[in-house]
mmCIF entry with sequence, helices, sheets and N, C-alpha, C, O atoms, coordinates in Angstrom:
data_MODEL
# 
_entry.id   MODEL 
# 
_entity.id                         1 
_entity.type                       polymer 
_entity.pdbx_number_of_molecules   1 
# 
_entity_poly.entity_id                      1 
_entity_poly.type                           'polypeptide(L)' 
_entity_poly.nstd_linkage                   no 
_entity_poly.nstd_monomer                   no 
_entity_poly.pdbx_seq_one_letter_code       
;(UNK)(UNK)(UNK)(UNK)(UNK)(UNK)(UNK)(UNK)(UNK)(UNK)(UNK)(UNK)(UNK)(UNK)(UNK)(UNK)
(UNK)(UNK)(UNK)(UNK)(UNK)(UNK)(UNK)(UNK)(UNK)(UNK)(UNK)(UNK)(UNK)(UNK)(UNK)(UNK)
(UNK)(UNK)(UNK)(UNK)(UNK)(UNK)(UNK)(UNK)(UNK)(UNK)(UNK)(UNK)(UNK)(UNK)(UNK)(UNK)
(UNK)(UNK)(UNK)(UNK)
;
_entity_poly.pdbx_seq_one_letter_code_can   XXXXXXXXXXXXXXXXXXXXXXXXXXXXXXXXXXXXXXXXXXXXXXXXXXXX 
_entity_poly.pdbx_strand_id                 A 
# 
loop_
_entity_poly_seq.entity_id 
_entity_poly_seq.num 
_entity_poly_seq.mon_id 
_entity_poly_seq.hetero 
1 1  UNK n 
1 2  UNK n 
1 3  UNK n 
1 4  UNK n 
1 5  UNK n 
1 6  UNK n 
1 7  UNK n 
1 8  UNK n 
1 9  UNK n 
1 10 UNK n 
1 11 UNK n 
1 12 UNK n 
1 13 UNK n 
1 14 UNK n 
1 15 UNK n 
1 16 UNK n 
1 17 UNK n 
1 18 UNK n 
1 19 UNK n 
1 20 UNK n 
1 21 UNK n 
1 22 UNK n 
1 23 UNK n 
1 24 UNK n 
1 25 UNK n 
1 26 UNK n 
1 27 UNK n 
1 28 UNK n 
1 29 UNK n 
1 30 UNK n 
1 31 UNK n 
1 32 UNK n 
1 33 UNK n 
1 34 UNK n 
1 35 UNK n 
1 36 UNK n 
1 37 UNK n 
1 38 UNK n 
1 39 UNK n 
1 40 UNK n 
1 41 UNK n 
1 42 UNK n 
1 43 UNK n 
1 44 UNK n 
1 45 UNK n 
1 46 UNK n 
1 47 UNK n 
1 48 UNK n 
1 49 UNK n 
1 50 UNK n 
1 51 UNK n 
1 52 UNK n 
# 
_struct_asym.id          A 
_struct_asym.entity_id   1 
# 
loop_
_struct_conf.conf_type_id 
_struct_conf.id 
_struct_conf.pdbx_PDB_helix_id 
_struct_conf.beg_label_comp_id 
_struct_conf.beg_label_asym_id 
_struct_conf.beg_label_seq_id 
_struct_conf.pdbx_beg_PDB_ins_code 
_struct_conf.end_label_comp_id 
_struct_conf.end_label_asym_id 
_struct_conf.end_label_seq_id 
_struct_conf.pdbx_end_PDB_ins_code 
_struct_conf.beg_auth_comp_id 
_struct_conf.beg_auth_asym_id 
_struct_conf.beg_auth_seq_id 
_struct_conf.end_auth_comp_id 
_struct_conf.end_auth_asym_id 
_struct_conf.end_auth_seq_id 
_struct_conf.pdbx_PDB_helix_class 
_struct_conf.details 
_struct_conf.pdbx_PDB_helix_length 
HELX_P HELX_P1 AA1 UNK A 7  ? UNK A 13 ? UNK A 7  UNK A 13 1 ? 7  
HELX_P HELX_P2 AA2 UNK A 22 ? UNK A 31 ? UNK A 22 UNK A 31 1 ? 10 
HELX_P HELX_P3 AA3 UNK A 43 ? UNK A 47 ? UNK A 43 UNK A 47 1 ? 5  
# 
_struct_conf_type.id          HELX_P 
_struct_conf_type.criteria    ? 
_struct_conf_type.reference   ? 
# 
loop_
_atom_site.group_PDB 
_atom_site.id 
_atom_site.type_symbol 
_atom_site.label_atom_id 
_atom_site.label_alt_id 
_atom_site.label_comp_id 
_atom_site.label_asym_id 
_atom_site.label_entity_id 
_atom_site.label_seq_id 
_atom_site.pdbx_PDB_ins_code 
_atom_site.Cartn_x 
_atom_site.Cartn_y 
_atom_site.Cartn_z 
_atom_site.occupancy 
_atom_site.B_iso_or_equiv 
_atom_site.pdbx_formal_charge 
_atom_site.auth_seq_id 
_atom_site.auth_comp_id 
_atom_site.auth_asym_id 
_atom_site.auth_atom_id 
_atom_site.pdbx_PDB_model_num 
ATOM 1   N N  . UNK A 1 1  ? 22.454 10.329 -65.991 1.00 0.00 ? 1  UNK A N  1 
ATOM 2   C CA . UNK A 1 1  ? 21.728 11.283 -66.810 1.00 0.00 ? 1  UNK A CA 1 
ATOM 3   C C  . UNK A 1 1  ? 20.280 10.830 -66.952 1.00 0.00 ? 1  UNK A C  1 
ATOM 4   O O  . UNK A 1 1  ? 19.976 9.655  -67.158 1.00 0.00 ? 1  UNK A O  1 
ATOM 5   N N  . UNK A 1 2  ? 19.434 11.792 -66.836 1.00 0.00 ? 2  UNK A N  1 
ATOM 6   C CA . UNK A 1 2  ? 18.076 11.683 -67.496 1.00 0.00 ? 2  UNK A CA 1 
ATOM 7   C C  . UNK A 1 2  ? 18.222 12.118 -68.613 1.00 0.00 ? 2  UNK A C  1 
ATOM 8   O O  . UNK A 1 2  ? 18.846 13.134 -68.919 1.00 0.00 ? 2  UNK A O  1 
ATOM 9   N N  . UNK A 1 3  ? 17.312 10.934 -69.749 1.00 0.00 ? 3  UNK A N  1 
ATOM 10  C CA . UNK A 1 3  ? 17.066 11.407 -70.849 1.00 0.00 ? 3  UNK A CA 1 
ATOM 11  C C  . UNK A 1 3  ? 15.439 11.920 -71.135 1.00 0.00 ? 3  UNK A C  1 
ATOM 12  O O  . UNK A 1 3  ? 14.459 11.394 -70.608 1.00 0.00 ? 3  UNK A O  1 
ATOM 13  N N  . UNK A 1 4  ? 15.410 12.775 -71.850 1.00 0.00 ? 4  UNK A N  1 
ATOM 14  C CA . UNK A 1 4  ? 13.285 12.915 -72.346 1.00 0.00 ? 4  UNK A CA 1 
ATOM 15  C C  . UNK A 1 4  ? 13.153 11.992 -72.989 1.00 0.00 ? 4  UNK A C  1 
ATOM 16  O O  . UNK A 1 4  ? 13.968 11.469 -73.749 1.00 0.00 ? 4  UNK A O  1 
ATOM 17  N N  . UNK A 1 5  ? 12.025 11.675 -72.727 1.00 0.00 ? 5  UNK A N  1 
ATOM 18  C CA . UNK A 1 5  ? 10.919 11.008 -74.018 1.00 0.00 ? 5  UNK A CA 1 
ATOM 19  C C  . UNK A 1 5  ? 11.022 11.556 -75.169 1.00 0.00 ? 5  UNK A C  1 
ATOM 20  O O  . UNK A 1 5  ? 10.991 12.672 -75.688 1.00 0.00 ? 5  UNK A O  1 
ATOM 21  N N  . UNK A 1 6  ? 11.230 9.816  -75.592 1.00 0.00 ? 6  UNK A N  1 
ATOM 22  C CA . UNK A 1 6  ? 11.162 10.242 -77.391 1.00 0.00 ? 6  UNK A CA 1 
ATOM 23  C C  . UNK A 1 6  ? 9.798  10.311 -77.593 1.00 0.00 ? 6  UNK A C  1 
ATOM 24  O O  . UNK A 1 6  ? 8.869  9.967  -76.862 1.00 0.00 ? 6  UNK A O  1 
ATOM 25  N N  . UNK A 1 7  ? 9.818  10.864 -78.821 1.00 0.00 ? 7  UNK A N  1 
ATOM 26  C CA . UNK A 1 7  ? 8.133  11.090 -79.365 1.00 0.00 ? 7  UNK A CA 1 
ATOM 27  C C  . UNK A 1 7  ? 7.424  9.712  -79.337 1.00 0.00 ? 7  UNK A C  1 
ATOM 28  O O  . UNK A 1 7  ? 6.325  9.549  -78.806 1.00 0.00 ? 7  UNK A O  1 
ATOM 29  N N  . UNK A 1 8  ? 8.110  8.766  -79.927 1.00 0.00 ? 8  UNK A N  1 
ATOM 30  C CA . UNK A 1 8  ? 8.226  7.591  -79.848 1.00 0.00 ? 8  UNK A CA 1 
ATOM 31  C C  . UNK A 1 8  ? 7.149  6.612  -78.778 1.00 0.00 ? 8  UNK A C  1 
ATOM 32  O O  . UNK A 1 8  ? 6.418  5.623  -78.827 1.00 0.00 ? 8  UNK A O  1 
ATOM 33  N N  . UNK A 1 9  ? 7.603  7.584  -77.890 1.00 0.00 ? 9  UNK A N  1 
ATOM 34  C CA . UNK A 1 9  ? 7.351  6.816  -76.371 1.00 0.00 ? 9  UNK A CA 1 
ATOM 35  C C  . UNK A 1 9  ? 5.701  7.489  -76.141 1.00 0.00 ? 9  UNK A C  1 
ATOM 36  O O  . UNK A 1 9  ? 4.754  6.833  -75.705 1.00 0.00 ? 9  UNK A O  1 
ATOM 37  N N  . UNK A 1 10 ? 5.643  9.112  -76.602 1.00 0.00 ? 10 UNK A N  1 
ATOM 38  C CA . UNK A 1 10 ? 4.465  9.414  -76.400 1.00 0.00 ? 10 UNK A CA 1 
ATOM 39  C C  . UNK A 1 10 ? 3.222  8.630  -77.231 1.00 0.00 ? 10 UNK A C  1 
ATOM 40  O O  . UNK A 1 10 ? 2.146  8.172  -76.849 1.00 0.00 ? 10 UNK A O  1 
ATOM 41  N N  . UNK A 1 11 ? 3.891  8.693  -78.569 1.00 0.00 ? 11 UNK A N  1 
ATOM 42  C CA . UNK A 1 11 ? 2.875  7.617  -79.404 1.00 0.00 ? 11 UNK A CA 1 
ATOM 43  C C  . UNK A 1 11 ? 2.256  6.410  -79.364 1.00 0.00 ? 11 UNK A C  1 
ATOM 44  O O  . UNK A 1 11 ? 1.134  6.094  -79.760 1.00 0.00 ? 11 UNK A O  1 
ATOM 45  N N  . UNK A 1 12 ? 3.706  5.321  -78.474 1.00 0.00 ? 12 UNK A N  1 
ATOM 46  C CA . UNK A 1 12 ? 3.281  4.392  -77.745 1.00 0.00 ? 12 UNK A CA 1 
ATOM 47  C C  . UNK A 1 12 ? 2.382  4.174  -76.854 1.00 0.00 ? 12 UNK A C  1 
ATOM 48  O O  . UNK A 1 12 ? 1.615  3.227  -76.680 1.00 0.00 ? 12 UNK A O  1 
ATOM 49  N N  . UNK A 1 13 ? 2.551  5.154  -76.297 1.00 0.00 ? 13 UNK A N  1 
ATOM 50  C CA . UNK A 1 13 ? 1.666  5.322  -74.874 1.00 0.00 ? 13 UNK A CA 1 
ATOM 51  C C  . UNK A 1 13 ? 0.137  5.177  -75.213 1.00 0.00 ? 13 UNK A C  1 
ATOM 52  O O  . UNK A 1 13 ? -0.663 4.292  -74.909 1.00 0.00 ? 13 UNK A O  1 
ATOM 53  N N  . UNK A 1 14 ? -0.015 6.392  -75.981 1.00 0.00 ? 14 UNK A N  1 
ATOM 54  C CA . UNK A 1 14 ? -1.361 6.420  -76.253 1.00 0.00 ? 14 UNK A CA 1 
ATOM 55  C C  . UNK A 1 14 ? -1.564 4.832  -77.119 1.00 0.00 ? 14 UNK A C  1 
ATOM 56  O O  . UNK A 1 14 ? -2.605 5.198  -77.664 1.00 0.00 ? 14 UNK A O  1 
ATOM 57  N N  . UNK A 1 15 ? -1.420 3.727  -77.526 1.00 0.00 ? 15 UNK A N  1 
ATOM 58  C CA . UNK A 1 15 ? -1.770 2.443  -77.851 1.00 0.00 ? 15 UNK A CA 1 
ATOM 59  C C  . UNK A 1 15 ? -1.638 3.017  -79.566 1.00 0.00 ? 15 UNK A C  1 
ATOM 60  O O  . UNK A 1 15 ? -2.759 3.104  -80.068 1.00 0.00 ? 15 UNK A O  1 
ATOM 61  N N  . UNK A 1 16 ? -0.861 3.286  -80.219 1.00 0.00 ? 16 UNK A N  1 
ATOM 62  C CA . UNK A 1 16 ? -0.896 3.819  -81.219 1.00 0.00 ? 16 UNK A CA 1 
ATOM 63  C C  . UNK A 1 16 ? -2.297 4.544  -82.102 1.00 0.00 ? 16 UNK A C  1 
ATOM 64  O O  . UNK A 1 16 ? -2.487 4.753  -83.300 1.00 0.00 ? 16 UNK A O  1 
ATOM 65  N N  . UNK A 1 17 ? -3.204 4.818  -80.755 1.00 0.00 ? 17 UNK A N  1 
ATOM 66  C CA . UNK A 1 17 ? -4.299 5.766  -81.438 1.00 0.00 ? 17 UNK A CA 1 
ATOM 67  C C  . UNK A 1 17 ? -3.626 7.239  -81.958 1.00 0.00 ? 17 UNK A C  1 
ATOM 68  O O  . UNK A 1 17 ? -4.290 7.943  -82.719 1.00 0.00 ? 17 UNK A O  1 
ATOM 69  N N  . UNK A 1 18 ? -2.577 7.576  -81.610 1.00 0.00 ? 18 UNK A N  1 
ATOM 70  C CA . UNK A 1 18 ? -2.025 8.860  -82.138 1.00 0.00 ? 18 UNK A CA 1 
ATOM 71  C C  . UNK A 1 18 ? -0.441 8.597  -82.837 1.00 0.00 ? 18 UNK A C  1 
ATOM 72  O O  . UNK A 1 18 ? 0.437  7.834  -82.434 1.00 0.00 ? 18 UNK A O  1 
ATOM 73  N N  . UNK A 1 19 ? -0.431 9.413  -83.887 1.00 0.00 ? 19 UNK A N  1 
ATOM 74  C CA . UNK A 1 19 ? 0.768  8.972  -84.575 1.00 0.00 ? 19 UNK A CA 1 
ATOM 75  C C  . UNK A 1 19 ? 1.978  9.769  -83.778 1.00 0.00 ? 19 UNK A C  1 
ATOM 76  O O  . UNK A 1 19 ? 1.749  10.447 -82.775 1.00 0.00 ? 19 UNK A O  1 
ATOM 77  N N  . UNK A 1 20 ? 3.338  9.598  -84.369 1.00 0.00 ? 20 UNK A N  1 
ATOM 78  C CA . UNK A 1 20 ? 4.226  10.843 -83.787 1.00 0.00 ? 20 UNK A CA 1 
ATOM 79  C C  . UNK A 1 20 ? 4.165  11.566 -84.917 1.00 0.00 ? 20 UNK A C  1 
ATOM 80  O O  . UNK A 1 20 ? 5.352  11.775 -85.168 1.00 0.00 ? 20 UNK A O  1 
ATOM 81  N N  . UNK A 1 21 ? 3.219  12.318 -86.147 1.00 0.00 ? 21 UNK A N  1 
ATOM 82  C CA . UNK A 1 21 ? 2.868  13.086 -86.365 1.00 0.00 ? 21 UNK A CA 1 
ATOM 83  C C  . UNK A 1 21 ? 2.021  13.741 -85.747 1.00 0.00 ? 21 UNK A C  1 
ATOM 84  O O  . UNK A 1 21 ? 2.157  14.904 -85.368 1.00 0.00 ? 21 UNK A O  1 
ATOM 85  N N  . UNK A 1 22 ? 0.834  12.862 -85.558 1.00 0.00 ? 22 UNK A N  1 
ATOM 86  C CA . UNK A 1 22 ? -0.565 13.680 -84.648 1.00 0.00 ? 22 UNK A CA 1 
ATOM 87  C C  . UNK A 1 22 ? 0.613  14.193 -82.895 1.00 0.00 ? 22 UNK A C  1 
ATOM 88  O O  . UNK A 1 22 ? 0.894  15.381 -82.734 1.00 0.00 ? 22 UNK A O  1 
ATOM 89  N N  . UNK A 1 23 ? 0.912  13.546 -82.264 1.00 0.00 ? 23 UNK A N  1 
ATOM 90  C CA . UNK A 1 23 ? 2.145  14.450 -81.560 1.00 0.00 ? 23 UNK A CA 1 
ATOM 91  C C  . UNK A 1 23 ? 2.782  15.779 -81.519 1.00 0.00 ? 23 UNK A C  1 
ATOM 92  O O  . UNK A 1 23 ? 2.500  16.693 -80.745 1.00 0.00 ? 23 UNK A O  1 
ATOM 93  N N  . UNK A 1 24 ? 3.815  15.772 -82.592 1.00 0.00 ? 24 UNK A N  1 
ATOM 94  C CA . UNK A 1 24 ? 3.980  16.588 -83.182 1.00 0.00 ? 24 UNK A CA 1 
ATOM 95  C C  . UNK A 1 24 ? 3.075  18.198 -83.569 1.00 0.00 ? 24 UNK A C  1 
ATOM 96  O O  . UNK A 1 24 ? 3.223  19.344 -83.145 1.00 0.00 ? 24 UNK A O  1 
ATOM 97  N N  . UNK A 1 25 ? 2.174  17.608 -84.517 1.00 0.00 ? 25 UNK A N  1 
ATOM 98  C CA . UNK A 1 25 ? 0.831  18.899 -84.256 1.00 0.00 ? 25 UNK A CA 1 
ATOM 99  C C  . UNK A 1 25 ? 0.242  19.216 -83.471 1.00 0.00 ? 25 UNK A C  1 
ATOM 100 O O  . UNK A 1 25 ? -0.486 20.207 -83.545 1.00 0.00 ? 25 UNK A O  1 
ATOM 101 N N  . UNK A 1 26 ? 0.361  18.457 -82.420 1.00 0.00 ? 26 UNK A N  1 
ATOM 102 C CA . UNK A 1 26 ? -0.350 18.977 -80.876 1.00 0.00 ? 26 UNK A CA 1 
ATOM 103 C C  . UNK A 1 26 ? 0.381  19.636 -80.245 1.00 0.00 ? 26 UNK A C  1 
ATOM 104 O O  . UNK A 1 26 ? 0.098  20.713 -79.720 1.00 0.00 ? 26 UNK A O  1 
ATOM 105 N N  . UNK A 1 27 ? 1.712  18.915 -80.206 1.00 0.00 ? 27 UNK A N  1 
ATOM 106 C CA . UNK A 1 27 ? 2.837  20.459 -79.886 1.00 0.00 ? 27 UNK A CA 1 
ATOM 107 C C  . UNK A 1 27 ? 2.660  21.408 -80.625 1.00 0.00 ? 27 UNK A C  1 
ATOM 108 O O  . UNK A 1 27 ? 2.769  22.333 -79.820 1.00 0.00 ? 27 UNK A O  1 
ATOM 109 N N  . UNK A 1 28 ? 2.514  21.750 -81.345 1.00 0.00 ? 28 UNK A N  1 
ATOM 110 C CA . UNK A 1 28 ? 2.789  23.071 -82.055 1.00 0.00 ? 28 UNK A CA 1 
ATOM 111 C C  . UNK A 1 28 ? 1.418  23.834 -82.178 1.00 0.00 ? 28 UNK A C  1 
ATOM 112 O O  . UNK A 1 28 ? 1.266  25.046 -82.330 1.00 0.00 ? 28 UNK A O  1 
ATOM 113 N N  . UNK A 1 29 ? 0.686  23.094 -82.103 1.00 0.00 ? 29 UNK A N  1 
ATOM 114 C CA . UNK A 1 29 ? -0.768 23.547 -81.805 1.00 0.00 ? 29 UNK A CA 1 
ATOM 115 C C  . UNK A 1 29 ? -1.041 24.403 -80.346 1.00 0.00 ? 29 UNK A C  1 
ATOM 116 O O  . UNK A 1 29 ? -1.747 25.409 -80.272 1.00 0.00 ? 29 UNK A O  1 
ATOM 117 N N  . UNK A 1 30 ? -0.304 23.757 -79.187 1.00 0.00 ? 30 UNK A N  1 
ATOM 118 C CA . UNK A 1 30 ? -0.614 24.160 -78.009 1.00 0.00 ? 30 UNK A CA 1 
ATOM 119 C C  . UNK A 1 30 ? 0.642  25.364 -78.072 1.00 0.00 ? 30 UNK A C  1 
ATOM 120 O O  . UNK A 1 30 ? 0.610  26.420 -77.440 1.00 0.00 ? 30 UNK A O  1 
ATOM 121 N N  . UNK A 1 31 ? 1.379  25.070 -78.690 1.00 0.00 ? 31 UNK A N  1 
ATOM 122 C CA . UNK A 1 31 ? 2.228  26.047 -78.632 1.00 0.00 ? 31 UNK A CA 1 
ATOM 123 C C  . UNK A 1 31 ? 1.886  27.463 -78.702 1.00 0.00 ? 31 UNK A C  1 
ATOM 124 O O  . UNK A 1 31 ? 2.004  28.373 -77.882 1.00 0.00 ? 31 UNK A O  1 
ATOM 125 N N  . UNK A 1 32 ? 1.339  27.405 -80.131 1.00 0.00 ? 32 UNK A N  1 
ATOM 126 C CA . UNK A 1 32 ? 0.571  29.020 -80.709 1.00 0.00 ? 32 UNK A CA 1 
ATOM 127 C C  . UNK A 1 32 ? -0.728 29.103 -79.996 1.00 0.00 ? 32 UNK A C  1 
ATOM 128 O O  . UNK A 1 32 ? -1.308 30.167 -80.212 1.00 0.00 ? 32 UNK A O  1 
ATOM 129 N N  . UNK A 1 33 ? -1.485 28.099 -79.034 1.00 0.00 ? 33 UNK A N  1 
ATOM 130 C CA . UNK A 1 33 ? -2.048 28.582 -78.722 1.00 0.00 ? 33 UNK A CA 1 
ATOM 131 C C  . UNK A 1 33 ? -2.262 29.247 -77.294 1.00 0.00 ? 33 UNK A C  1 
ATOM 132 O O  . UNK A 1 33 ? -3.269 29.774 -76.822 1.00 0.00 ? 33 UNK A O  1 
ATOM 133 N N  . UNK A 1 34 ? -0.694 29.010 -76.627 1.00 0.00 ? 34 UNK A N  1 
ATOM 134 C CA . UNK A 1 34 ? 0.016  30.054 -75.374 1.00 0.00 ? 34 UNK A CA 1 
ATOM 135 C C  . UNK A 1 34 ? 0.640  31.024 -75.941 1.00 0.00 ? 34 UNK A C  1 
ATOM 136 O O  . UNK A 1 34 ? 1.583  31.495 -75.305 1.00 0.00 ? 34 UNK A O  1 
ATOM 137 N N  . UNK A 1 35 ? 0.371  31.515 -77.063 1.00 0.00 ? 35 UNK A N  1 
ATOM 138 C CA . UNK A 1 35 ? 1.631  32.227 -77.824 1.00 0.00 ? 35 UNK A CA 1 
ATOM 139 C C  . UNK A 1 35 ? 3.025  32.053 -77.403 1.00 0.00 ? 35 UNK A C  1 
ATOM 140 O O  . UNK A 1 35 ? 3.674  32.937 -76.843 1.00 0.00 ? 35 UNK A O  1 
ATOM 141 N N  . UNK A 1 36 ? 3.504  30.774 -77.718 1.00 0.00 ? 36 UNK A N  1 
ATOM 142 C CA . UNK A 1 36 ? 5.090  29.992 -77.672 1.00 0.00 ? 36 UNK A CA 1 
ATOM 143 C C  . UNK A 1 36 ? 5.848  30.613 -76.414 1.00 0.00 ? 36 UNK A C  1 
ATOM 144 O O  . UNK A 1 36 ? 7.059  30.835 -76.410 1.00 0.00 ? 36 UNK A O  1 
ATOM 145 N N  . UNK A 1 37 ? 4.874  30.899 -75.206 1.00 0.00 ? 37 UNK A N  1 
ATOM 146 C CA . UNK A 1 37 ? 5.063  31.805 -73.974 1.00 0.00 ? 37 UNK A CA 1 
ATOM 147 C C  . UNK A 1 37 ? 5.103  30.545 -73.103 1.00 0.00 ? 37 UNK A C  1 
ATOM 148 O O  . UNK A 1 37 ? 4.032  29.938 -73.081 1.00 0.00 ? 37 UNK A O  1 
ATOM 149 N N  . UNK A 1 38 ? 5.952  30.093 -72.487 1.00 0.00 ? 38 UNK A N  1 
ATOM 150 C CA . UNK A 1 38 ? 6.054  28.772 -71.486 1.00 0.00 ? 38 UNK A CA 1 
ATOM 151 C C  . UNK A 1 38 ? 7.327  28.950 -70.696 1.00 0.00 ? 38 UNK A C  1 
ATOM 152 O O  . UNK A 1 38 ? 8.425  28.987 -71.250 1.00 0.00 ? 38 UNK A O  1 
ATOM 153 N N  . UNK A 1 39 ? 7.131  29.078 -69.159 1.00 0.00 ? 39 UNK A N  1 
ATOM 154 C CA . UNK A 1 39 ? 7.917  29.562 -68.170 1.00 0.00 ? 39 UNK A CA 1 
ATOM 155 C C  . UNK A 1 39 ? 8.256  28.355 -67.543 1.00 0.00 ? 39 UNK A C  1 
ATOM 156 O O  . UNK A 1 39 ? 7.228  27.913 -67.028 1.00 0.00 ? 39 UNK A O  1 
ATOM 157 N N  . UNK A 1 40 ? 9.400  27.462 -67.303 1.00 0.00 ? 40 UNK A N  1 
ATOM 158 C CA . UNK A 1 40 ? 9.908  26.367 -66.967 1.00 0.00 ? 40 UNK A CA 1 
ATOM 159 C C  . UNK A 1 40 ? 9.730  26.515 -65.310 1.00 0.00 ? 40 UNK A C  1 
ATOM 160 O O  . UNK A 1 40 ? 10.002 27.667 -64.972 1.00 0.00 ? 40 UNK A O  1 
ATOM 161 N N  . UNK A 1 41 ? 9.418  25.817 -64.390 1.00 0.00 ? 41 UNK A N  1 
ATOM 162 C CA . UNK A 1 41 ? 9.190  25.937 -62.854 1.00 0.00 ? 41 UNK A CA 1 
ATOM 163 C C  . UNK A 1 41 ? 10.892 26.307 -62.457 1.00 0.00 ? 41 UNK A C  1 
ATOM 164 O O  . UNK A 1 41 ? 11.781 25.734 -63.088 1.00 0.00 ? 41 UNK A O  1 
ATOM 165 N N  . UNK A 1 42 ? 11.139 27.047 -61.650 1.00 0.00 ? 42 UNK A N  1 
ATOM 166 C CA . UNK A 1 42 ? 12.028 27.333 -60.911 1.00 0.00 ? 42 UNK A CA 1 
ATOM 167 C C  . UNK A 1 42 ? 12.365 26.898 -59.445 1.00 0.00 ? 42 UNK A C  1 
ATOM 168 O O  . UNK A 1 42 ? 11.463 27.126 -58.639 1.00 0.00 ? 42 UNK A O  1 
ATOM 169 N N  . UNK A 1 43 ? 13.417 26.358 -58.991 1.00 0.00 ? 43 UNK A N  1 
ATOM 170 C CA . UNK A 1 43 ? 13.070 25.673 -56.982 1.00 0.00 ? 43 UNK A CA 1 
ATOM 171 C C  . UNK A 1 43 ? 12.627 26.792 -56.283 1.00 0.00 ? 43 UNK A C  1 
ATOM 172 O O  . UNK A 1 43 ? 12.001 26.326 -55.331 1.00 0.00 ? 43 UNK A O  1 
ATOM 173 N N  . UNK A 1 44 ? 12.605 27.786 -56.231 1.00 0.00 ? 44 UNK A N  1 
ATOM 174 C CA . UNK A 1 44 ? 12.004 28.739 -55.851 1.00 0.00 ? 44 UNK A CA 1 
ATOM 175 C C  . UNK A 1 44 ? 10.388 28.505 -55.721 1.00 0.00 ? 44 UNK A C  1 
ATOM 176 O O  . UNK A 1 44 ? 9.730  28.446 -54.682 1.00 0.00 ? 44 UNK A O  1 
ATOM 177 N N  . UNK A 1 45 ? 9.891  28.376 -57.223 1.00 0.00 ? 45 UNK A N  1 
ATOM 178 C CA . UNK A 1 45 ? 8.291  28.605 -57.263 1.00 0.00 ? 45 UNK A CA 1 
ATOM 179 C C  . UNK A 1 45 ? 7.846  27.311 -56.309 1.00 0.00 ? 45 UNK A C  1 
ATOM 180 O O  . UNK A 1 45 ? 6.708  27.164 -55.863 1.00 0.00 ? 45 UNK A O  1 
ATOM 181 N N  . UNK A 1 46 ? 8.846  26.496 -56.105 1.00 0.00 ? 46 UNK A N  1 
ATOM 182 C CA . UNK A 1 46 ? 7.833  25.408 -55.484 1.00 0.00 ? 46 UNK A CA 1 
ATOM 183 C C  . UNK A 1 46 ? 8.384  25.752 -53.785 1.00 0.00 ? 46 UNK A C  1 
ATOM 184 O O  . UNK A 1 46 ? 7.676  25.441 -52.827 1.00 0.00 ? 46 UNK A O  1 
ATOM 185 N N  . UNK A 1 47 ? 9.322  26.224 -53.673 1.00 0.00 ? 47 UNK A N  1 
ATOM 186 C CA . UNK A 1 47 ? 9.113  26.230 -52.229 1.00 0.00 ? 47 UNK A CA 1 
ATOM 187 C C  . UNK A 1 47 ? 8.803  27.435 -51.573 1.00 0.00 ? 47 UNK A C  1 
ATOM 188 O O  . UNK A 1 47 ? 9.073  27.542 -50.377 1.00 0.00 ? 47 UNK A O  1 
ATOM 189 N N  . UNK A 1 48 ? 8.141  28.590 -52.346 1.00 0.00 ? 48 UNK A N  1 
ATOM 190 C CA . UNK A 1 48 ? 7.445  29.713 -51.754 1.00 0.00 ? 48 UNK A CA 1 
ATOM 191 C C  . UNK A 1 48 ? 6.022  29.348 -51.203 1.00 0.00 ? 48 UNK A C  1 
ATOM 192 O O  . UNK A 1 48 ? 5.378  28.439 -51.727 1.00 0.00 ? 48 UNK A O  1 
ATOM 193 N N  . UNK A 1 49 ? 5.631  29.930 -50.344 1.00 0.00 ? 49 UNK A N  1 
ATOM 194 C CA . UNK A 1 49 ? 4.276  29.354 -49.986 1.00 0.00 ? 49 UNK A CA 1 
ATOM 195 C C  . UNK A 1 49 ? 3.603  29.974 -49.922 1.00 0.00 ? 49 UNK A C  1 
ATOM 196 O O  . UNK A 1 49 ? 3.998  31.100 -49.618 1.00 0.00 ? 49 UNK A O  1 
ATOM 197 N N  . UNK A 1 50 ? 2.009  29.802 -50.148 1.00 0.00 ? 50 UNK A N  1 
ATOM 198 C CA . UNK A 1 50 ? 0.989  31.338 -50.467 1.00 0.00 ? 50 UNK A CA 1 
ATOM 199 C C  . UNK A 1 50 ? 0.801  31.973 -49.542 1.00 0.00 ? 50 UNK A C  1 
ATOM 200 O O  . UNK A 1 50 ? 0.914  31.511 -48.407 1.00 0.00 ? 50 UNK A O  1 
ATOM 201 N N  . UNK A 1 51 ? 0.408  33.405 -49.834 1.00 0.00 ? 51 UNK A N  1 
ATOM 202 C CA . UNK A 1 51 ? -0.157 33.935 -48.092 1.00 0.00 ? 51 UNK A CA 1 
ATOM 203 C C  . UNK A 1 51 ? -1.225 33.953 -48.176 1.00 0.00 ? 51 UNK A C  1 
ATOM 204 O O  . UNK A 1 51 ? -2.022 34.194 -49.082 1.00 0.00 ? 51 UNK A O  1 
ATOM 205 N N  . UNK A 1 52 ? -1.326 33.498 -46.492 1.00 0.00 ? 52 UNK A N  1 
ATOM 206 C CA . UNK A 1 52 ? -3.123 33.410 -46.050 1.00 0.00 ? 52 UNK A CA 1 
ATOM 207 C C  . UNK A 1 52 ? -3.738 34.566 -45.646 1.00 0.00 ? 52 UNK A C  1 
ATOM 208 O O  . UNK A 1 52 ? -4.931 34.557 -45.341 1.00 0.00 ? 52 UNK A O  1 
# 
């Protein structure tokens, strides 16, 4: 199994310049600001190829 990242891990990352609150509000921030509209990639989208 793959597991996600805990918030945890994102907070870490950044060297604890961001909390897993400041996290948190950035999700939800970017969220409303796609209007909570986010289309997950499909195997399809990656193996169609553009036309020239």
């Amino acid at each position: 199994k793959i597991y996600p990242p805990r918030i945890a891990d994102f907070a870490y990352v950044t060297d604890q310049a961001c909390s897993e609150d400041d996290v948190l509000d950035f999700e939800i921030d970017l969220m409303k600001a796609l209007n909570w509209f986010i289309s997950p990639m499909k195997a399809m989208s990656w193996l169609v190829q553009p036309e020239e």
